[in-house]
Each structure stands twice: as structure tokens, then as C-alpha cells.
N, C-alpha and C positions, 0 to 999 in steps of 0.2 A: 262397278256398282255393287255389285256383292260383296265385297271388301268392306264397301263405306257402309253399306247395311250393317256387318257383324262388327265393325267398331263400334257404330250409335249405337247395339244392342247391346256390345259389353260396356260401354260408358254410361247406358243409360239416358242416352239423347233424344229426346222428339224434335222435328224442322217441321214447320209447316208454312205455308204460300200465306202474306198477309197485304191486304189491297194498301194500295200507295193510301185512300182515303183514312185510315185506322190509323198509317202510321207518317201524319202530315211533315212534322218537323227535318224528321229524316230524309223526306221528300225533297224538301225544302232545299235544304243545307247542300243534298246533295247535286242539286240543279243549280245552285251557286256555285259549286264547285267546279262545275265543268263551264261554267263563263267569267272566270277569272282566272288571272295569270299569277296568284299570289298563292300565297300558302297565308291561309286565315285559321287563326284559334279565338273558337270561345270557352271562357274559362266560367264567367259570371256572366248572369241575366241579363245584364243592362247593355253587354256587349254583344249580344244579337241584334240583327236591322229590324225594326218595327215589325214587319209581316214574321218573324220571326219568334218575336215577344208573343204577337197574337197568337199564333195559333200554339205556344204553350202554352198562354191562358186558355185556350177552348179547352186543351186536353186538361190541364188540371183540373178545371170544373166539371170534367165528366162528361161535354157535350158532345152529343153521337153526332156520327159523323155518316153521310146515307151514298151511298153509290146508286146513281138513276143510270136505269140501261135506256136509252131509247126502243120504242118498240116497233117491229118492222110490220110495218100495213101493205098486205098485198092485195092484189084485186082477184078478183071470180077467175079469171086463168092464171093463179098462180104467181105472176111476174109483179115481181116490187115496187107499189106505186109511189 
């Protein structure tokens, strides 16, 4: 890990952790990927499947995208109701 720290420092690198929600397409594509037996390229827009086109349309328009946590309701001793 120290290695890979003083490369990104001499290159100049930041990595940071980004929610599947932020980065939908790539989400996407790559959960297609793992339930097909083919090797698929897209090169142009039109050759993405529908749910694909869409949510590069959300992303282009800027639409946030929101992560709900559900929240954990416990009762008067503690135990998760």
C-alpha cells in the first residue's frame, strides 16, 4: 500500500470511493456485462438498450441522483423492531 500511496503522490493522482447512484451508466453496462455471453460494444447513442439511453439522458440534464438509507427503528430495550 505504501508503494501505491508514493506513486499517486508522484503522479499526482487522487481515487476516491463514488456510489453506484452518481455513477448510473457504468452501473448499468457493467451488470449487463456479467449476464451476457457476448462481447457487446457501444460506439454511438442509439446503440445503447433503452434503460441505457435513459439514464444518460438524466445524467446529461444534471438530474441528482439521491441515495435513501433506510433507517433502523428500535424499540425502548434496544433490540430492532
Amino acid at each position: 500500500m505504501e508503494d501505491i500511496r508514493e506513486i499517486m503522490q508522484q503522479l499526482n493522482v487522487q481515487v476516491w470511493h463514488i456510489f453506484r447512484e452518481e455513477n448510473q451508466l457504468a452501473d448499468f453496462i457493467a451488470n449487463m456485462a456479467i449476464n451476457i455471453e457476448h462481447k457487446m460494444v457501444f460506439q454511438y447513442f442509439h446503440q445503447l438498450p433503452s434503460l441505457g439511453k435513459n439514464i444518460l439522458n438524466i445524467d446529461k440534464h444534471q438530474v441528482p441522483s439521491v441515495r435513501i438509507k433506510p433507517r433502523r427503528i428500535y424499540s425502548n430495550n434496544g433490540q430492532h423492531a
